[in-house]
C-alpha positions as CSV (number, residue, x, y, z in Angstrom):
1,X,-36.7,25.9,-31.5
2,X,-33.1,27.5,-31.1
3,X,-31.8,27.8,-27.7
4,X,-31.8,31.3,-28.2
5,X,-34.9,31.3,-28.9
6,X,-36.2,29.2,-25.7
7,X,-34.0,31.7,-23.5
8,X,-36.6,34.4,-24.9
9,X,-39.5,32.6,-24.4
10,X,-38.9,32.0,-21.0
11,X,-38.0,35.6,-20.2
12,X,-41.6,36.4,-22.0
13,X,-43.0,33.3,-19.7
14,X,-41.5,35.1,-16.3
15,X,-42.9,38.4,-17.7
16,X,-46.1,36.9,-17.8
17,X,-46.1,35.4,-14.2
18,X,-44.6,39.0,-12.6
19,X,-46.8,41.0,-13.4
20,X,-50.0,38.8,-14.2
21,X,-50.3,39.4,-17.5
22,X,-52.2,37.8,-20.9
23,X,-49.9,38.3,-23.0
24,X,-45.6,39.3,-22.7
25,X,-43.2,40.0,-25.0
26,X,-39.9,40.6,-25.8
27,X,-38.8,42.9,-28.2
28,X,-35.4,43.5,-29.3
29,X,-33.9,46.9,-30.6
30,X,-31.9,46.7,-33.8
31,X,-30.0,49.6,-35.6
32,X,-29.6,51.0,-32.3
33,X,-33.6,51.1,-31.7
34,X,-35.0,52.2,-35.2
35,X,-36.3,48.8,-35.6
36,X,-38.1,46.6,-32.7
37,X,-38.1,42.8,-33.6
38,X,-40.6,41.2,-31.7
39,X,-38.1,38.1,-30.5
40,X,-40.3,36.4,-27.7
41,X,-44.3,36.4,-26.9
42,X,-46.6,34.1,-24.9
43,X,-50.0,34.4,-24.0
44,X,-53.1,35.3,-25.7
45,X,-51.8,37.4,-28.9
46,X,-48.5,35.9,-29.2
47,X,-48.9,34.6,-32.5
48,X,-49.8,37.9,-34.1
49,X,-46.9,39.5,-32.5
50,X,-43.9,37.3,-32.3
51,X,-41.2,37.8,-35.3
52,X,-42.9,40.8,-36.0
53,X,-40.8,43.7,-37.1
54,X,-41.3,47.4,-37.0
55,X,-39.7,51.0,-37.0
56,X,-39.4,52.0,-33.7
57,X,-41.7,55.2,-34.3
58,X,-44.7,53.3,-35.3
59,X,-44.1,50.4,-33.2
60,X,-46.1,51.9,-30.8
61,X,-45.4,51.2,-26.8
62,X,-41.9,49.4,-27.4
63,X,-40.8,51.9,-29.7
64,X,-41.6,54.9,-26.7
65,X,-39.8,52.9,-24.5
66,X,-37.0,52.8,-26.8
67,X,-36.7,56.3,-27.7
68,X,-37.1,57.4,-23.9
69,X,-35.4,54.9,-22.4
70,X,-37.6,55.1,-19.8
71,X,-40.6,52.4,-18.3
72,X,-43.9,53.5,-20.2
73,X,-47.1,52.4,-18.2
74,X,-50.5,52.9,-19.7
75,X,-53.2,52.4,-17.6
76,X,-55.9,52.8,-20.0
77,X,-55.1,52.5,-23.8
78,X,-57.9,54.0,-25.0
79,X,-56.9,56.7,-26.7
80,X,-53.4,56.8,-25.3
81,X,-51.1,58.1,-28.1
82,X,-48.5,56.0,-27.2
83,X,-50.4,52.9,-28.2
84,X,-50.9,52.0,-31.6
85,X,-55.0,52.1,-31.4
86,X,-55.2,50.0,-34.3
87,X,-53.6,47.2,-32.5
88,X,-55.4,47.8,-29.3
89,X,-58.6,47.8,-30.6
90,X,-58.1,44.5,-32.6
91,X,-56.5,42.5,-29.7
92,X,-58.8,44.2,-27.1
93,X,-55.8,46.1,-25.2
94,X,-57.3,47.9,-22.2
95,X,-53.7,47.9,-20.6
96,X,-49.8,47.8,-21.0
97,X,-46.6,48.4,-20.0
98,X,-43.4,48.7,-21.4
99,X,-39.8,49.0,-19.9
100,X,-36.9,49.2,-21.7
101,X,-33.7,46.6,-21.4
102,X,-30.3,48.6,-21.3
103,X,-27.4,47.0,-20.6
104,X,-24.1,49.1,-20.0
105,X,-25.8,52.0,-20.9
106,X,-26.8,50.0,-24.4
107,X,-30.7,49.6,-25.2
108,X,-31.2,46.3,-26.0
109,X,-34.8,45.8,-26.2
110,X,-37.9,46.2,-24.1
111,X,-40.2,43.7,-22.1
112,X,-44.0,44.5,-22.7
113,X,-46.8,43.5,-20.9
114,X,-50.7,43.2,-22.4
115,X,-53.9,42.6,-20.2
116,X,-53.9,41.4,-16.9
117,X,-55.3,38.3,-16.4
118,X,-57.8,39.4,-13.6
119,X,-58.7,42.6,-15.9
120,X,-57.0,45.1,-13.3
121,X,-55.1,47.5,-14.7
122,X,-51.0,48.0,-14.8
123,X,-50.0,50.4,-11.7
124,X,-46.5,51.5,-10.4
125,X,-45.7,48.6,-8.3
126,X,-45.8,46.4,-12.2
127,X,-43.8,48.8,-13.8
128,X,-41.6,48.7,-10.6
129,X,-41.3,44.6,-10.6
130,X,-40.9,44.6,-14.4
131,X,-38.0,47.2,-14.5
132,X,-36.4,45.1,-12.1
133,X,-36.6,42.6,-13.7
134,X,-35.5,44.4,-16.8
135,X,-32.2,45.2,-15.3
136,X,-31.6,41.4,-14.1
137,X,-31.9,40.0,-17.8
138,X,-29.9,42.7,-19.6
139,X,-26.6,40.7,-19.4
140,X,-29.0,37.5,-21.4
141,X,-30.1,39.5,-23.7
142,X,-27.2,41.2,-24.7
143,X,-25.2,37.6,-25.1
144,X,-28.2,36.8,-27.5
145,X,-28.0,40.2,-29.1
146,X,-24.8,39.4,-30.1
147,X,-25.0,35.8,-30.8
């Protein structure tokens, strides 16, 4: 595994423990967020996601962070147009959260949480921790960006 790699995975890891959740991931924005690359995931579904790479505009919940630029927090997926329900439904995604990484006014990415572990569902004081946290790793992730 790359170093670059490892510093990902243990940004998903901390993603994870923050805000209790199954499965965390972190996606990168490339072309200026048209594509999300799924760099980092740990957890339950992180083989199906990780290296994955999509348009941003049917990514799903990373790609609506992206184009907002703002935290997206879905309570309950079901139905939630903001959630790819395909992927939901397969990987039994009741909820999530996504919050974008901008560094310097420059999106970089987005960390994305799936499932709590206790079955609770995603609230305001996640999306709160997470965007903090968000903000602390921008400078990382923009070195890696640009390794």
């Amino acid at each position: 595994m790359s170093q670059n790699r490892q510093i990902l995975d243990d940004i998903a890891k901390f993603v994870q423990e923050i805000v209790n959740a199954e499965t965390a991931v972190v996606a990168l924005a490339e072309s200026e967020g048209e594509f999300v690359y799924y760099a980092a995931a740990v957890g339950k579904y992180a083989d199906v996601i990780v290296d994955k790479r999509n348009t941003s505009a049917n990514s799903g919940l990373c790609g609506v962070a992206f184009q907002g630029k703002v935290p997206v927090l879905v309570c309950q997926t079901e139905g939630d147009n903001r959630v790819r329900q395909d992927h939901a439904k397969a990987m039994g995604i009741k909820t999530a959260l996504a919050v974008p990484v901008i560094y310097d006014d420059k999106l970089l990415g987005a960390l994305m949480a799936l499932n709590r572990t206790d079955g609770s569902e995603f609230d305001e004081e996640a999306e709160k921790v997470l965007a903090g946290y968000a903000a602390e790793v921008g400078p990382v992730v923009l070195q890696f960006c640009i390794s």
